[in-house]
N, C-alpha and C positions, 0 to 999 in steps of 0.2 A: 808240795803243790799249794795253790791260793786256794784258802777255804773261800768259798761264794758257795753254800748252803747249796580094711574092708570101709564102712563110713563113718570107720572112725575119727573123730578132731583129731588134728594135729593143733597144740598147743603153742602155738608160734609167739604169743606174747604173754605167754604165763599165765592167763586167764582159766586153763583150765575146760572151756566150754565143751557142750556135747557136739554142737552142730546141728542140733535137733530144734531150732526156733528156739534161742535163749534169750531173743528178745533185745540183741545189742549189735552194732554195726560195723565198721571200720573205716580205714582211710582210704580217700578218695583216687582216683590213677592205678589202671593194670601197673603190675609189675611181677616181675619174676625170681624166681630164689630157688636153687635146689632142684630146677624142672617141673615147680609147681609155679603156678602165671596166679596173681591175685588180682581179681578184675573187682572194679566199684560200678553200682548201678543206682540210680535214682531210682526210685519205686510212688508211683503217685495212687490215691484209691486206698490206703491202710486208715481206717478208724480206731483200732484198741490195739493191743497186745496180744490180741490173740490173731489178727491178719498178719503181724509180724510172726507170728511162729506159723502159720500156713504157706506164709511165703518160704519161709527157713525149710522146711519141710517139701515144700516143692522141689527147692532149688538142691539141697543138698540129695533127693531121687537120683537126680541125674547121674550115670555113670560117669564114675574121672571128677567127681566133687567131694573133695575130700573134709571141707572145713565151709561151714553160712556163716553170718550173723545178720540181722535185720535190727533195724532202729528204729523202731515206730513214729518214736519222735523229731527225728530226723530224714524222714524218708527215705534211708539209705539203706542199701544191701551188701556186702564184701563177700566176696566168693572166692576160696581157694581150690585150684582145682588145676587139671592136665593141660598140656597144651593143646589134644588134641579137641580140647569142650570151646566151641567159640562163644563168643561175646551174644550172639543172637541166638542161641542154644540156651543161653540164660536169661535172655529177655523173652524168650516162646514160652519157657517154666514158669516167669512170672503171670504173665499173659494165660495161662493155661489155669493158674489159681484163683484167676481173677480177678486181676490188680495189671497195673502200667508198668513199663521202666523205659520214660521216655530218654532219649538221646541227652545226654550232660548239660548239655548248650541251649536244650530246651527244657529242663529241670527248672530252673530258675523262674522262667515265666510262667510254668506248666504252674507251679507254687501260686505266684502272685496271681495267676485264673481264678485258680479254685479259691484263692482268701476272697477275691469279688464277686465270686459265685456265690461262695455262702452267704457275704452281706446282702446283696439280692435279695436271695433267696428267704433270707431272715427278716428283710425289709419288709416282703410278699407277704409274707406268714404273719409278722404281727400288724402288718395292717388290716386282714381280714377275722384274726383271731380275735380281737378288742371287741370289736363289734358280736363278733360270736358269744364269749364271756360275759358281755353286757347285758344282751338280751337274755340270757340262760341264769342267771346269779342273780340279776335285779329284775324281779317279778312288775315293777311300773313301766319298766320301756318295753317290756312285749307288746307284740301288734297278733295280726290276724295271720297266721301260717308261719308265725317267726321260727319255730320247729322245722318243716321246709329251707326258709334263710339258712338255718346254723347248718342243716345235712350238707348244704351244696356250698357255704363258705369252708366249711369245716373238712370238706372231700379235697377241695381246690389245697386247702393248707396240707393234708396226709397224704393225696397222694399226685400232688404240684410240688408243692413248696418241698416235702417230704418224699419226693420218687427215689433218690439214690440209697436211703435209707430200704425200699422194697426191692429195688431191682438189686442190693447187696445182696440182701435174705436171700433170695433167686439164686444169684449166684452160687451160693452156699449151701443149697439146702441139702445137698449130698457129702456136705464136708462141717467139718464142729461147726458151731455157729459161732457167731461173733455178736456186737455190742449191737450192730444194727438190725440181726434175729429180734434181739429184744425188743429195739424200739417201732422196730414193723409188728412185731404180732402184740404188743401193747395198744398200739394206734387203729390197726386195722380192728382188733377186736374190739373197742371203744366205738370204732365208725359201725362197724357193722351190726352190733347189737340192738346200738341205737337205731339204725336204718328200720330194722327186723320190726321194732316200737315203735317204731313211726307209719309203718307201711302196714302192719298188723292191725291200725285201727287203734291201739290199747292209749284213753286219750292220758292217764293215771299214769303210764308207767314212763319209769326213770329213762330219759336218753345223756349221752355220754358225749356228746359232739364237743363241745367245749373243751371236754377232759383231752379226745384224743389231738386238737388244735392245738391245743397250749403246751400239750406235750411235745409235738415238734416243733413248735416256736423257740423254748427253751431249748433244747437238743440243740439247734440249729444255733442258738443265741453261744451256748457253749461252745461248739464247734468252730466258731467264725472264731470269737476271742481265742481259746487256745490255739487256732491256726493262725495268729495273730504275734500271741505269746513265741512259739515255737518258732516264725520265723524272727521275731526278737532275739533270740538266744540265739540263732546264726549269725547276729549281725559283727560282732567282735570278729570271728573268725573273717566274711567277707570284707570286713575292711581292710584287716590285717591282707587279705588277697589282694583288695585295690588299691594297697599304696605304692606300687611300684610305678616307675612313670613310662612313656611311650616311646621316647627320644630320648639320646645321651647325642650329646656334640661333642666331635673327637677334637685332638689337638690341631688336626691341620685346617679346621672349620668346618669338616661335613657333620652335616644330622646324620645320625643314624637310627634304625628302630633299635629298642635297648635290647629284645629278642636278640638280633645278629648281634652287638657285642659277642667276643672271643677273649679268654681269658689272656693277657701280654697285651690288649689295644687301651691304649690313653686315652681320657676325655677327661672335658672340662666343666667343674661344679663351678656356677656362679653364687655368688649370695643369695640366698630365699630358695635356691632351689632342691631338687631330692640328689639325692647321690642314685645313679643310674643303677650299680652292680655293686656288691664286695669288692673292694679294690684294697689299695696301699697307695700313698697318700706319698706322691712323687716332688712333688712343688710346693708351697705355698704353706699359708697355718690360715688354721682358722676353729671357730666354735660348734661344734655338731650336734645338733640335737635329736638322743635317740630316744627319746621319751615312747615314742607310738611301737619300740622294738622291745626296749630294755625296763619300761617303765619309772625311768629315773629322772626326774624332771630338774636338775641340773646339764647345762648342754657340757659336753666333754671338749676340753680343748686337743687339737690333733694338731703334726708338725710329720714335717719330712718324713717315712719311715714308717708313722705311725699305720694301722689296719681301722677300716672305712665299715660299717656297716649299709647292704644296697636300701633305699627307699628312708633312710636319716636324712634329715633337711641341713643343710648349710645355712648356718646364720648370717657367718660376717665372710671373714675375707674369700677369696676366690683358688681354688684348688686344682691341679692336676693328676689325677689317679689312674692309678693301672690296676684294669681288669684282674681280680686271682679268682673268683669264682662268677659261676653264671648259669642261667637258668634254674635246675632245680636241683643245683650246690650252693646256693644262696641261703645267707642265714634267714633270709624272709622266706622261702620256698621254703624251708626244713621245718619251720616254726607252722606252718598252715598245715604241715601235712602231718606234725606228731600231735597236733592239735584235732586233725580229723580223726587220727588214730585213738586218740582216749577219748572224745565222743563219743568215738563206736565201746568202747570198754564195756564191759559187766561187771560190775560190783559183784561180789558172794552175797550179800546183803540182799540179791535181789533173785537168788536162784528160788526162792521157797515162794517170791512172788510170781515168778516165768512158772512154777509147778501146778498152783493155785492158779494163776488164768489159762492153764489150758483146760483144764474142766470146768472151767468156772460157769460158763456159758448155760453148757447141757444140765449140771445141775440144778442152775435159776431156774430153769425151764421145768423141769423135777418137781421144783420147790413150787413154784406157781399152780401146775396139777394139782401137786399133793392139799395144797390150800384151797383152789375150787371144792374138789371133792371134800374136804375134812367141811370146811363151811355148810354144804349141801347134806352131809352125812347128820351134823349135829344138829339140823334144823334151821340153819341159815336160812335167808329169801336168797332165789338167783342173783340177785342185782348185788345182794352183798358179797356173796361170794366170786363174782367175778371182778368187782370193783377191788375185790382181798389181789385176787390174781395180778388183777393187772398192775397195782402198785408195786408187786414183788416184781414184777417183770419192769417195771421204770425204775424201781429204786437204786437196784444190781447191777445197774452198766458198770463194766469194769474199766472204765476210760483212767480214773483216777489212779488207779491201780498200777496200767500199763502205761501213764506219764508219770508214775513216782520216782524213778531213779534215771530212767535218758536224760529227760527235760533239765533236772539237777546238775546230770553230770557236763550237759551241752553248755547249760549258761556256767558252769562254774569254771570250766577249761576254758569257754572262751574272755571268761574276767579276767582269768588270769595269763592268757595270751595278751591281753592288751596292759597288763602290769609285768611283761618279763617271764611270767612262771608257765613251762609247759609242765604238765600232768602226763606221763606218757601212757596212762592206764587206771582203768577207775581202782582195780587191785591197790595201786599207790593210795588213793584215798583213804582205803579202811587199813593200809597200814601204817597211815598218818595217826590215828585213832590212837594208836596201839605202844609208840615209844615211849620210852621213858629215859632216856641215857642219846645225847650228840655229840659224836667224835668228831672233830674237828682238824683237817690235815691245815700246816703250818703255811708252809711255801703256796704264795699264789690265791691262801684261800683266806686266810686270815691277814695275809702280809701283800705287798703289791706283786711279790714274786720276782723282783731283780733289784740287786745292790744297788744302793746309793751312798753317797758321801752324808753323813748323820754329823760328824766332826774331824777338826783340823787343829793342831798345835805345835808349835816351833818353839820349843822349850828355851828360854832365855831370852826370846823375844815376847813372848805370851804364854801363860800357863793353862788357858782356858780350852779343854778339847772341845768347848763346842763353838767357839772361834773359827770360820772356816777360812777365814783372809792368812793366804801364805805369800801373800804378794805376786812379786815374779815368778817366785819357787813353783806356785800354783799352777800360774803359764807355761812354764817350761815342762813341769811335769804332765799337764792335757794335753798339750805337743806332741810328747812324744808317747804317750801312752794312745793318740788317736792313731797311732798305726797300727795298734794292738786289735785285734777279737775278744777279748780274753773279758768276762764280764764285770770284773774287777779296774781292768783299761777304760774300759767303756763307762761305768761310772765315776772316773778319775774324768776323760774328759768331757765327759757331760756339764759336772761342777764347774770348770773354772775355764773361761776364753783362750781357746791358745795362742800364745805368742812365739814367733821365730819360727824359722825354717829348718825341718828336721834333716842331718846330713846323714847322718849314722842311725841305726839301730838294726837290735840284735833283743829277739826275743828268745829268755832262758827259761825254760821248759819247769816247771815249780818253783823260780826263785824269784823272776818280774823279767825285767824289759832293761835292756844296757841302750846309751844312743848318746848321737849329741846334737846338740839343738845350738844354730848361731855358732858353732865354735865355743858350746860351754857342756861337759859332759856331765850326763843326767843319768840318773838313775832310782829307779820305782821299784819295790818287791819287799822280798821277807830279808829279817837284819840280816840271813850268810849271804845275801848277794853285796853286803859292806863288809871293806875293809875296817872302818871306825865305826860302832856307833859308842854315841857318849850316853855315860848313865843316865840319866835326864830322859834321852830320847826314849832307852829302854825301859825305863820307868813308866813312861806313858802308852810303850806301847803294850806292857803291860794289864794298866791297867783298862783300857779298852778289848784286853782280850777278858777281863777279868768280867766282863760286864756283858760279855755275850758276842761283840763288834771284834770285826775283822780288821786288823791294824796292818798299814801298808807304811812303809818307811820312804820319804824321800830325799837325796840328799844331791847336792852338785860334786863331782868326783867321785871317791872314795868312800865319803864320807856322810855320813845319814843326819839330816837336820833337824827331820820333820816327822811327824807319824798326821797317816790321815786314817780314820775310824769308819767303815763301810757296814752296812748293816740291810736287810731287809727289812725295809719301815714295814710298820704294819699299818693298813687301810684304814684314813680317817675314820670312816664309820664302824669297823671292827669293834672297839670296845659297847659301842649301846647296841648293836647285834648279840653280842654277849651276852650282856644285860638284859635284853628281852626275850632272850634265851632261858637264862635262869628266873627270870622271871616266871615264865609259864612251868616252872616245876623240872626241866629236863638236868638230870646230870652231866655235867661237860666236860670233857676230856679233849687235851690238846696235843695230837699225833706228828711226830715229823723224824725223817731220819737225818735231821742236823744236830750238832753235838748238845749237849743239856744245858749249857752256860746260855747259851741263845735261845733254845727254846726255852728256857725259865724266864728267860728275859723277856722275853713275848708273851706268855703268858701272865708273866704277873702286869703289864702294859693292862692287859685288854681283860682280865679280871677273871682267869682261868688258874684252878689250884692244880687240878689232878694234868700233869705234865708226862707223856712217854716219849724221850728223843733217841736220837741214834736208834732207829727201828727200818730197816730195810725192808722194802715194796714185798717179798712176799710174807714179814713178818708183819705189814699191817693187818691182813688178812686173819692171822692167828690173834691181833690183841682183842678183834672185833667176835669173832670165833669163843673167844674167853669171857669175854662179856654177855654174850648171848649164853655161854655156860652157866653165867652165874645167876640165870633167869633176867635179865635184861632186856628190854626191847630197841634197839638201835638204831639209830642212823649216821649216816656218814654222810660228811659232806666234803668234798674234794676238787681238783680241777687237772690233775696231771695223770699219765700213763701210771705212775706208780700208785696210783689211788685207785685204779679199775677192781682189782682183785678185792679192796675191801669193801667197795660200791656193792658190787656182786654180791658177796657177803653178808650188807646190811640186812636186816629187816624194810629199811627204806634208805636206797642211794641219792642224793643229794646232788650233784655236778652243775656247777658255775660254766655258765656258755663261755666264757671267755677262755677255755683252760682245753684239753685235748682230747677229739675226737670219743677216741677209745672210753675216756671217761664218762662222756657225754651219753654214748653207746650202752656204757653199764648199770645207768641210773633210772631210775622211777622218778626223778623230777627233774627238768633241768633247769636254771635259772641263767634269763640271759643277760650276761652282763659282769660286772666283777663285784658289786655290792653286795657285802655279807648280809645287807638288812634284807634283801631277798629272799635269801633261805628265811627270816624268819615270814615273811609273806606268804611263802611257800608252804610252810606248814599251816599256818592259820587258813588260810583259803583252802585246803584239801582238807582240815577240818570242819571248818564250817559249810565245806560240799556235803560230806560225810552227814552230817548231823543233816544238815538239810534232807537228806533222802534218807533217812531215817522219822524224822517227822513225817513225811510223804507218806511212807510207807504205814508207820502207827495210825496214818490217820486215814487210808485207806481202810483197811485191814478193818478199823473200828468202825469205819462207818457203816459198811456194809456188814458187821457183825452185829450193831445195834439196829440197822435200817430193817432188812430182810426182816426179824422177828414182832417189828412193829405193824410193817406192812402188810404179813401174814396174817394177825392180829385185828388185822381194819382198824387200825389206830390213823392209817396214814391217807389221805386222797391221793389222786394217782398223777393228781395235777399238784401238789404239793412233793409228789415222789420225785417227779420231773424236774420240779425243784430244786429239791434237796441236791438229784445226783448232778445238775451242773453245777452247782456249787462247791461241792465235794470237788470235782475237774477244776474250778478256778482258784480253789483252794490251793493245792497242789503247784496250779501254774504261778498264781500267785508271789507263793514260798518259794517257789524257785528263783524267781524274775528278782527276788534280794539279793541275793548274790551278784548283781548287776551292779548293786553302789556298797562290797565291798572295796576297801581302798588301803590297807594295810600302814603295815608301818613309815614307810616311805609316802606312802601319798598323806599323812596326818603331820609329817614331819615338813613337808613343804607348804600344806595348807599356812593361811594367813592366820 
């Protein structure tokens, strides 16, 4: 033959979760699997982490709800559950916790409300709080009753500016509390004490108006920026949604909406414009730029034959494609929706944070008490003991907390939605963290994945194999090898123009192609399909098997002239993919079940020592299996059906969007496109997620570990608490929102 190379989770995406409000969400769109329907809901009204595990907690009551997640950060909910639980069964549950989950189509807007509600609302507040501050802090601008002024500016800011903060409390007060218990009975208690010393006559004693004003100014000043921040970190994703276009023009000249496209209908890309659907590229050539899919910012040139990605812009010439996929079998539809899906993900990283905010609340609460009274017991004044209070009660919002790891994991999947790389689960992240060893499959992932003509030589007319010029020989042999299928055929005519008209042929089943071309008999294949070959010939063809390349003989009659040298190139960029590979410390291994002459050959190409060939699709799986024996941490990276088993296998699956299905299916990353420098983007960016929500997390975790015992303490004002904790919150959003001009290796390599 021709060598050519009860309420309990159901753990659906390996996550693990309880379904108990863990704090993470999913992707977006009902769908069904196994007679369980997964519905997505918008959720508007959640402040902390801990309304997402109240919602979780609602929703997952419901009888026939087998699996929540909630996202706090993303307003989203995912429900796995019967068919017989409707879609309004689960918007009543939310509604019932006391939270929204308005209609999809109004999600969007319901968002952009509320971010102008709060600026508003924050506008309000510090405009009448300045003035409050002023006169209370700087003893020359008081006037006559300015005590009176700050009560009723200062009421208008806590309970105007600051109502949804009480009417939460309200809500809640039969159920844990949440971030905005704290900031209501902080505020309230600062207003009302103060009122009490003001209306009591006492002309000496401390009022707090200012305190409790500035505290929801700040509150409110956080809240606008991270609702700011967080629809930031959607916006990758929504673009990625809005680049598909309205209309596709078919061949016969109607518009269509791109919606009705059917996969088999023709239309016509002009220059500048999007490509409509997924198609295959019928007519014409031209330059495609998939930058905004694949993140590679070279445009790819395409030709007759070639496969289209939908919503890639058309540079130059003008195109004719046929529809192969549509709606949401598009590679842009798949790409928003595994994108929505590790959004919603849960890190493990974050499980000891979802355990920690859900008592987080009731305890503050604890701690605040326990400090009035410890203050009053030791001899404290009231004033200082409730001033202790109520700083512990501002310091403790757990906001920071419960945006440590969504917020991360949002902007980091959507960077890398706009670079190529989906994430299919934040699990992938931390076990990004964690390799040490990259196996790497040959065929397709390292190499382009189809034979090409590498060299050509006609021994006595040239000795050079990498001479491709066979003259006529060349023509006659693309001739008649373009009747062929045969991968080997098909790289024979690719190489070289056919000339003449083929009258005969006769394909031999492992030996090549018999024909004759013009009334001149040709023949292509291995030397038994010649009757001659001359030493010379075999010499050379030889020594191209010698080197790893597949040697094809061609000769007119009987007789063999010529050997042409076929080989799987390997991908320009492959070897400094390597190189940046070994760079960052990973051991490399290069896997493939083609014979070892060629795999050696490849591998010492692209700067790969440790070489396994000749290794059959379920013996990949055991060499990954051995690896992991030998304390290993692994990943694989691959693009074909026979790569599934050891994706599966990895510690972290790897799979190239360009390569199959099944593969695609079995991986924790997938990278779209055929560029190896991807995977290594792939890993840095789920690193640098990783790490990112780990800083979040330490810096949570520390803050309110250091804050609480200061403020206990009367180290802290309550208007400096207030402080502290948005900051701590834009800390967080902050660190997150970097991830936004990561740009990997591919994007430094195009840089100027």
């Amino acid at each position: 033959m021709r060598n050519a190379s009860g309420k309990t989770a159901v753990d659906r995406d390996g996550q693990g979760g309880d379904g108990k409000g863990d704090g993470t969400a999913a992707a977006p769109g009902p769908a069904a699997t196994g007679g369980v329907v997964r519905s997505d809901l918008a959720v508007a009204g959640m402040s902390c982490g801990a309304c997402a595990g109240r919602v979780a907690e609602a929703l997952t009551a419901l009888d026939g709800v087998d699996e929540t997640r909630v996202n706090f950060a993303a307003g989203r909910a995912v429900v796995w559950h019967h068919p017989a639980v409707a879609v309004a069964d689960l918007r009543t549950a939310v509604a019932g916790a006391g939270y929204e989950a308005p209609d999809e189509a109004d999600a969007e807007e319901l968002q952009q409300r509320r971010t102008a509600e709060l600026h508003r609302r924050f506008v309000a507040a510090l405009a009448l709080t300045l003035p409050v501050a002023a006169v209370s802090m700087v003893p020359p601008l008081r006037f006559e009753g300015w005590r009176w002024f700050a009560a009723a500016a200062a009421g208008l800011v806590i309970f105007g500016a600051g109502r949804s903060f009480h009417l939460a409390a309200l809500r809640h007060l039969r159920r844990p509390a949440t971030m905005d218990t704290l900031v209501s009975l902080g505020t309230t208690a600062a207003w009302l004490w103060s009122a009490v010393v003001l209306v009591g006559g006492t002309a000496g004693g401390p009022v707090y108006f200012e305190t409790g004003a500035m505290i929801v100014t700040l509150v409110l000043a956080g809240k606008w920026l991270e609702a700011r921040a967080t629809r930031r970190s959607g916006d990758a994703v929504r673009a990625l949604a809005g680049l598909g276009i309205a209309q596709a023009r078919l061949v016969d000249g109607r518009d269509v909406d791109a919606a009705d496209l059917a996969v088999g209908m023709r239309f016509v890309v002009r220059p500048g414009e999007r490509i409509a659907t997924d198609g295959r590229v019928v007519s014409g050539a031209s330059a495609v730029d998939c930058s905004m899919i694949t993140g590679e910012p070279v445009p790819v040139d395409v030709a007759e034959g070639d496969e289209v990605i939908g919503a890639t812009v058309n540079a130059s010439g003008s195109l004719v494609v046929e529809a192969t996929r549509v709606g949401a079998d598009t590679a842009l539809a798949q790409i928003v929706r595994l994108v929505a899906e590790a959004q919603g993900g849960r890190a493990a990283v974050q499980r000891l944070a979802d355990r920690v905010a859900a008592v987080f609340v009731p305890v503050v609460i604890g701690i605040a008490a326990v400090t009035m009274a410890g203050w009053l017991v030791l001899g404290g004044s009231p004033d200082e003991a409730f001033t202790a209070a109520v700083a512990v009660l501002i310091i403790s919002c757990p906001c920071a907390l419960g945006l440590a790891t969504p917020l991360a994991v949002m902007v980091g999947t959507g960077r890398g939605a706009q670079l190529g790389v989906i994430v299919k689960g934040a699990e992938a992240l931390e076990s990004s963290g964690r390799i040490d060893a990259v196996v790497l499959d040959k065929t397709g992932t390292v190499t382009e994945g189809r034979l090409e003509v590498v060299g050509a030589v006609r021994p006595g007319a040239d000795d050079d194999l990498d001479d491709h010029d066979l003259d006529d020989l060349g023509a006659l042999a693309a001739a008649l090898e373009s009747r062929s299928g045969h991968p080997v055929g098909q790289a024979v005519a690719r190489r070289w123009p056919a000339a003449g008209t083929v009258e005969e042929f006769e394909d031999r089943p492992g030996l090549g192609v018999v024909g004759r071309v013009d009334g001149t008999g040709v023949r292509v294949g291995r030397r038994e399909l010649f009757d001659t070959v001359p030493a010379e010939v075999a010499s050379a063809a030889a020594a191209a098997e010698k080197t790893g390349r597949t040697a094809v003989l061609v000769g007119r009659g009987a007789a063999a002239e010529a050997v042409v040298a076929l080989a799987d190139a390997v991908k320009p960029t492959s070897a400094e993919a390597v190189a940046a590979l070994r760079d960052r410390g990973f051991e490399l291994t290069l896997l493939t079940g083609d014979n070892r002459a060629t795999a050696a050959a490849v591998g010492a190409e692209v700067g790969i020592a440790e070489v396994i060939a000749e290794v059959l699709p379920a013996d990949k799986e055991a060499v990954v299996a051995e690896l992991q024996a030998q304390g290993r941490r692994v990943a694989v990276v691959g693009d074909g059906v026979n790569d599934a088993p050891a994706l599966a296998r990895a510690d972290l699956g790897i799979a190239l969007g360009a390569g199959a299905d099944v593969a695609i299916e079995a991986s924790d990353l997938t990278v779209v496109g055929a560029d190896l420098r991807a995977v290594v983007d792939a890993i840095d960016l789920a690193r640098r997620t990783l790490a990112t929500i780990k800083v979040n997390l330490v810096w949570a975790f520390a803050y309110n570990a250091a804050a609480i015992p200061l403020a206990a303490a009367g180290a802290l004002d309550p208007m400096v608490a207030a402080a502290a904790m948005g900051l701590s919150s834009l800390f967080v959003v902050s660190n997150s929102l970097r991830l936004r001009r990561f740009r990997g290796c591919r994007g430094r390599a195009a840089a100027p």
